[in-house]
C-alpha positions as CSV (number, residue, x, y, z in Angstrom):
1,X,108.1,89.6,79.6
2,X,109.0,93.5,78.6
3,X,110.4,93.6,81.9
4,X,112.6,90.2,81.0
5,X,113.2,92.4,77.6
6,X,114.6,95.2,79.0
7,X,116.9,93.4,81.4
8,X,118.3,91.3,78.8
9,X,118.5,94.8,76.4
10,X,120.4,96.4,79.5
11,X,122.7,94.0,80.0
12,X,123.9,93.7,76.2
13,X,124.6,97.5,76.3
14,X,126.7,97.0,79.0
15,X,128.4,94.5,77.7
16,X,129.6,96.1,74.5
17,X,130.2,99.2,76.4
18,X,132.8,97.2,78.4
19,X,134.1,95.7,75.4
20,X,134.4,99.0,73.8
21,X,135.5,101.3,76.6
22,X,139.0,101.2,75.7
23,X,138.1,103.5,72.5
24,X,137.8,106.2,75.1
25,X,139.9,107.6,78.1
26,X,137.9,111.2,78.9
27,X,134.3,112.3,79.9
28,X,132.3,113.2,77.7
29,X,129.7,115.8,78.4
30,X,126.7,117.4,76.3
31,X,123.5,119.3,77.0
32,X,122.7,123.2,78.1
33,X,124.5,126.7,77.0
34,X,123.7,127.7,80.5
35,X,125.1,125.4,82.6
36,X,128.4,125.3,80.1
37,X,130.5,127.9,81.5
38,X,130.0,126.4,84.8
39,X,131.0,123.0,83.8
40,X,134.0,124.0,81.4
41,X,135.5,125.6,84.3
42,X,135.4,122.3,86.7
43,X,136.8,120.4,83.9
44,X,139.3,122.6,83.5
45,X,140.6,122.8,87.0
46,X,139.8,118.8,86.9
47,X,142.2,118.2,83.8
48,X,145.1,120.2,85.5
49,X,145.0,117.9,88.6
50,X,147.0,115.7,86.1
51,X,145.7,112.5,87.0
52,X,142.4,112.4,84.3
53,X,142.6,113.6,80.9
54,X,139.8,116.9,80.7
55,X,136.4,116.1,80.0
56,X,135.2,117.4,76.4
57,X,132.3,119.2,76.6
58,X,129.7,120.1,73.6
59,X,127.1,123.0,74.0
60,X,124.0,121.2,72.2
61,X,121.3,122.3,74.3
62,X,119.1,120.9,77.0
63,X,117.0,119.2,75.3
64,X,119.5,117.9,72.4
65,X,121.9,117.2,75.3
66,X,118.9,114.8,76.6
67,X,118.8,113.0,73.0
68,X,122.0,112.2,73.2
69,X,122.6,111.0,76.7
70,X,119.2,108.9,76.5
71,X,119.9,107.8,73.2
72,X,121.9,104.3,75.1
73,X,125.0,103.4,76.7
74,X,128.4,103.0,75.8
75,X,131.7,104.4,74.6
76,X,129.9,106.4,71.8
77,X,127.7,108.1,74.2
78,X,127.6,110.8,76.5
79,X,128.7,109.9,79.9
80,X,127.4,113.8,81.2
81,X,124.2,115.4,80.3
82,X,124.0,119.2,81.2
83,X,120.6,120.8,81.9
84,X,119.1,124.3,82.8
85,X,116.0,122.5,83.4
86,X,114.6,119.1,85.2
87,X,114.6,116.0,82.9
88,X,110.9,115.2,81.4
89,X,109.0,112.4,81.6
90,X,109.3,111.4,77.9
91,X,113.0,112.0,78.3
92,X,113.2,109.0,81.3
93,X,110.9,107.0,78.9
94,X,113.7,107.5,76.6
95,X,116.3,106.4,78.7
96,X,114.5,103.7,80.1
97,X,114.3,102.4,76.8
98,X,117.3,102.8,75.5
99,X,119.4,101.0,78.3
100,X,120.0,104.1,80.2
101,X,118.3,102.7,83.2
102,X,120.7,104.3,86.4
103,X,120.8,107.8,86.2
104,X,122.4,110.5,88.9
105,X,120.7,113.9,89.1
106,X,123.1,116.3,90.4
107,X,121.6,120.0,91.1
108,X,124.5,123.0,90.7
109,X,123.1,125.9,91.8
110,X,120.3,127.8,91.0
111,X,120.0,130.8,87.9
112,X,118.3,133.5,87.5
113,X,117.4,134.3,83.3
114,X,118.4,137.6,82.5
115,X,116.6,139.5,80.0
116,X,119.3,141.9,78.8
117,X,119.9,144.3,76.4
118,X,123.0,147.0,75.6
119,X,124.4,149.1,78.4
120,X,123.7,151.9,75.8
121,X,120.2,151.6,76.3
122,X,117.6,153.1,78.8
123,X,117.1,151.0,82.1
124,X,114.0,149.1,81.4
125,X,111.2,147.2,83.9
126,X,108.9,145.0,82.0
127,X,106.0,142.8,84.1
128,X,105.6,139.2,82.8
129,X,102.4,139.9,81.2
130,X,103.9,142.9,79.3
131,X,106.8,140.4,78.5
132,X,104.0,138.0,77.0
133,X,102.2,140.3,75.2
134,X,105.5,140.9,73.4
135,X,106.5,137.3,72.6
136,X,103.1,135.2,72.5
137,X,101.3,133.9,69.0
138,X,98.3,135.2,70.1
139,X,96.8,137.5,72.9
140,X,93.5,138.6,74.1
141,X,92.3,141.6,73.3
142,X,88.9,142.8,73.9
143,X,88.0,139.5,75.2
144,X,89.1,138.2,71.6
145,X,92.3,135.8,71.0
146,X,93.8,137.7,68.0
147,X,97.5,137.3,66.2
148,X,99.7,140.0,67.5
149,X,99.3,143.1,66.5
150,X,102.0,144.3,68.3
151,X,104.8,145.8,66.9
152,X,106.2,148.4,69.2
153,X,106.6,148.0,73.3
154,X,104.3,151.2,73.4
155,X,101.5,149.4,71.7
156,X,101.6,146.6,74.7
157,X,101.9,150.0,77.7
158,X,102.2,153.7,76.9
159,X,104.5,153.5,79.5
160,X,106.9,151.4,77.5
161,X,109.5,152.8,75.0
162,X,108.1,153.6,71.8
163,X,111.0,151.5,69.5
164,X,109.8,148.2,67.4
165,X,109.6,144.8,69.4
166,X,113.2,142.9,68.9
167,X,113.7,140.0,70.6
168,X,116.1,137.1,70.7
169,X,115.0,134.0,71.9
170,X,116.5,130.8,72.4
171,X,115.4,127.9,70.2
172,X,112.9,125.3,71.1
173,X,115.3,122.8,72.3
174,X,116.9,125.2,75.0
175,X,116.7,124.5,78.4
176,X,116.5,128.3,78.9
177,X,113.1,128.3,76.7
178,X,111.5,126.0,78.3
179,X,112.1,128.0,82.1
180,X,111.3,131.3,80.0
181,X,108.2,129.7,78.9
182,X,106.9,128.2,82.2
183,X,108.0,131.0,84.3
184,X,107.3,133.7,81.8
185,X,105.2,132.7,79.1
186,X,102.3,130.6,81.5
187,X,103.0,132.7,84.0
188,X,102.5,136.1,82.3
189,X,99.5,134.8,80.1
190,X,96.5,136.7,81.3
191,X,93.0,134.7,82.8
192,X,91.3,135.7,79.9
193,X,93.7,134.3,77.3
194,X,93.7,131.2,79.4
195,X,90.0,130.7,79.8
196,X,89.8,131.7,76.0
197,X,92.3,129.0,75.0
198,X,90.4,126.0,77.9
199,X,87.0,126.8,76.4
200,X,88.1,125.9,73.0
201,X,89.5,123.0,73.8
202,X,93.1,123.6,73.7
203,X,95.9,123.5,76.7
204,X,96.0,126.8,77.6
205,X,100.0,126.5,78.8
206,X,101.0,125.1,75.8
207,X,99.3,127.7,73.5
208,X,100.3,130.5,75.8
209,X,104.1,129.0,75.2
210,X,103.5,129.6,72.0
211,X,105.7,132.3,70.4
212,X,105.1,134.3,67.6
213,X,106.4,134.1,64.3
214,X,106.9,136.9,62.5
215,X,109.6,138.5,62.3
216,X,109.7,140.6,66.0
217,X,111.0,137.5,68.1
218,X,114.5,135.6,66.7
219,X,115.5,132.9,66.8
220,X,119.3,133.0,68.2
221,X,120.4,129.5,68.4
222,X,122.2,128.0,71.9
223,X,125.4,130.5,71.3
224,X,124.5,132.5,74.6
225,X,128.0,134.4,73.8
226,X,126.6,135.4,69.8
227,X,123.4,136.5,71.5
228,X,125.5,139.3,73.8
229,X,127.3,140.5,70.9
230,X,124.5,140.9,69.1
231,X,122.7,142.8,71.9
232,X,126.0,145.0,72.7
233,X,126.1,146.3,68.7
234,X,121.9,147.1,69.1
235,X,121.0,149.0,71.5
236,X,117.4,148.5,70.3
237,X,117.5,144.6,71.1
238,X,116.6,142.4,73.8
239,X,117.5,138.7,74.3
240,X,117.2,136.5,77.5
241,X,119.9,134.0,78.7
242,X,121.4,132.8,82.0
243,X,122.6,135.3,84.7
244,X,126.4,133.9,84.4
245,X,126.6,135.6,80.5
246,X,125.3,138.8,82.2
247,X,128.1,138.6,84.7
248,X,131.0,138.0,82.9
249,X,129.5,141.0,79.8
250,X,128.6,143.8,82.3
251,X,130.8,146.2,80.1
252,X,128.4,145.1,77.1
253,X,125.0,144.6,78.5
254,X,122.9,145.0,81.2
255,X,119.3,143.4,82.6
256,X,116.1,144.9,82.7
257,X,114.1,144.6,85.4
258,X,111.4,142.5,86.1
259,X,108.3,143.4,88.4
260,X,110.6,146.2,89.5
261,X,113.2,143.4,90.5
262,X,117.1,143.0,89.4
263,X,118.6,139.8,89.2
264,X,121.3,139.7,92.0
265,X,122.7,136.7,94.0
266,X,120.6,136.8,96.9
267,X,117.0,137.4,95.1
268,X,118.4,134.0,92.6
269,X,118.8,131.9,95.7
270,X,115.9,132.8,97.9
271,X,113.6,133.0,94.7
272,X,112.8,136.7,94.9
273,X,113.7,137.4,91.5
274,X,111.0,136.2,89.3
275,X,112.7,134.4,86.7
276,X,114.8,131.9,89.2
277,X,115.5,128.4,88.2
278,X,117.6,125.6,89.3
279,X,120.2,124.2,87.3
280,X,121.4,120.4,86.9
281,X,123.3,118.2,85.1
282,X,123.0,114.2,85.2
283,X,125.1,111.3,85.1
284,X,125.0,107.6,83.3
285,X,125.6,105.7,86.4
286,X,126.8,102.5,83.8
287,X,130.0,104.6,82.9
288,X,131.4,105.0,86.3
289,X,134.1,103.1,86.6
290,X,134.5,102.0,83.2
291,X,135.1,105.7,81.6
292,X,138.0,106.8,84.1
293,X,137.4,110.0,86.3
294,X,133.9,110.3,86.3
295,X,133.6,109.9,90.0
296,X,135.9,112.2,91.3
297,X,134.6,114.5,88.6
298,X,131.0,115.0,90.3
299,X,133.5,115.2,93.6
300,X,135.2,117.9,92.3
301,X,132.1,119.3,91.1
302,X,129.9,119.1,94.0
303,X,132.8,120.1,96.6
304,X,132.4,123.3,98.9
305,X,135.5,124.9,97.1
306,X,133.3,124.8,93.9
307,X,129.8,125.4,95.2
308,X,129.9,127.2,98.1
309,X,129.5,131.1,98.4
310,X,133.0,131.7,98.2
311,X,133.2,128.7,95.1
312,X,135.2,129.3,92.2
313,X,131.8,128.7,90.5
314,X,130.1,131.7,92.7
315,X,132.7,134.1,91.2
316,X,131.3,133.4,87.9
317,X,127.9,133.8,88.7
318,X,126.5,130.3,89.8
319,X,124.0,131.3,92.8
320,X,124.8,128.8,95.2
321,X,122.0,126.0,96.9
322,X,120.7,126.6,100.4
323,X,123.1,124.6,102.8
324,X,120.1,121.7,103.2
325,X,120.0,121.3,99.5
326,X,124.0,121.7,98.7
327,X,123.8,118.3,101.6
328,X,121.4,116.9,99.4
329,X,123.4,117.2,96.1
330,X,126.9,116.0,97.7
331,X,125.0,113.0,98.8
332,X,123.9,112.1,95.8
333,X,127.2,112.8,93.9
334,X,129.8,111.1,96.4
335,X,126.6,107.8,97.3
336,X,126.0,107.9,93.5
337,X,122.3,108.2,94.3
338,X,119.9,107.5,91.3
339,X,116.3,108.9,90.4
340,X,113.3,107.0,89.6
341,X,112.6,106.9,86.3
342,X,109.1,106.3,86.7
């Protein structure tokens, strides 16, 4: 019977999206800060082929992005979802729901997060745990989970500089968080913290996510470009986003390092660089054909003269997918190849 439900739920949707579609003649596309440059450029070029209208794009995040797209289907929503991060379960449960039962994953490229600061300031290396020490709710400290008491980087290492603890950090919704907190936060947690967190009862990735809340880590919003002008007028501040941003401001900021590692190109792609993630966007396969251009779009999009290593998207800092993947993705963008959502 839910089956039965959802079927008949489905196929309303797409019937008052076809009744409806007329009300729009351009893609529509939401979701991640990170992969936005990277997108506003294709629809750009896309637009000036003259033959499609250019897709509008809204920066809302990953995980509002995700709201939106999952939130049903039709002419007044999203036809484009951007992501710097894999959809969640909860988020196909969404869809599935809603309607939203065909869905094309298309991966870019891969990123690297950059955790920059002013090209004013000292070079800096920071390890992940140093990193977590700075940003997490609680730590361990003499075998003891305790608020943090840190308020300078020398407090966390004597080796570190001895200036306050400034941080901004990408808000809860972010894509970008949630790849800072998986492959910084967990990963950077220490054993003991863990075990601390497991024997009381609590998940320890989720309360090692956790970052603290007073006052030494800021909230910046998904304005990647406000967080490097921020960063270029304090030398004394740090703030992490994707490695396109540090690209195109290398006259205003630079990257630490982390583990003793740069983000470059080649380290993004082969995964050397610590903080390496891949980056997505997906696709409402209902709107194909009914909202015109969105499959020559995700041609455009996935084609070698955009992703390849000498793409237009490369020169802007998109690290480009291994040759098997970059197969992989053009399948799925020219077949129109959908995920499970369960």
């Amino acid at each position: 019977m839910n089956r039965l439900v959802k079927i008949l739920l489905g196929f309303l949707l797409v019937l008052s999206f076809t009744t409806t579609s007329h009300a729009r003649d351009q893609i529509k596309i939401v979701g991640s800060s990170t992969v936005y440059p990277y997108a506003t450029v294709v629809a750009e070029k896309f637009g000036k082929g003259g033959k499609f209208k250019t897709p509008v794009i809204e920066s809302t995040g990953t995980g509002g992005g995700m709201k939106l797209f999952c939130a049903g289907v039709g002419a007044n929503h999203p036809d484009i979802t951007n992501a710097s991060r894999a959809i969640k379960t909860k988020e196909k449960a969404l869809c599935e729901k809603n309607g939203v039962a065909e869905i094309i994953e298309i991966v870019i490229g891969n990123d690297g997060i950059s955790f920059a600061h002013s090209v004013n300031a000292p070079d800096a290396d920071f390890t992940k745990e140093q990193l977590w020490r700075a940003l997490a709710s609680k730590v361990d400290i003499d075998g003891k989970l305790v608020e943090n008491p840190y308020k300078n980087w020398s407090d966390i290492d004597s080796s570190l500089p001895n200036k306050k603890i400034e941080i901004l950090v990408a808000p809860p919704t972010s894509g970008t968080r949630d790849a800072w907190n998986s492959l910084v936060m967990v990963k950077g947690c220490t054993k003991t913290a863990k075990s601390l967190y497991d024997a009381g009862g609590k998940k320890a990735k989720k309360e090692c996510a956790k970052i603290r809340e007073d006052g030494y880590a800021v909230e910046a919003g998904e304005n990647d470009t406000l967080i490097v002008q921020k960063l270029s007028s304090n030398p004394d501040a740090f703030g992490f986003f994707g490695y396109s941003y540090l690209v195109a401001n290398k006259d205003k900021i630079k990257a630490s390092s982390i583990n003793g590692v740069q983000p470059s190109l080649e380290g993004i792609q082969d995964y050397s660089y610590p903080i390496a993630r891949p980056l997505f966007f997906y696709v409402k396969k209902a709107h194909i054909g009914v909202i015109p251009g969105i499959k020559e779009f995700l041609k455009e999009f996935t084609s070698k003269k955009a992703m390849s290593n000498r793409g237009y998207l490369a020169e802007i800092g998109l690290v480009p997918l291994a040759s098997d993947k970059y197969k992989v993705t053009r399948t799925a963008a020219v077949d129109l190849n959908t995920i499970k959502l369960k």
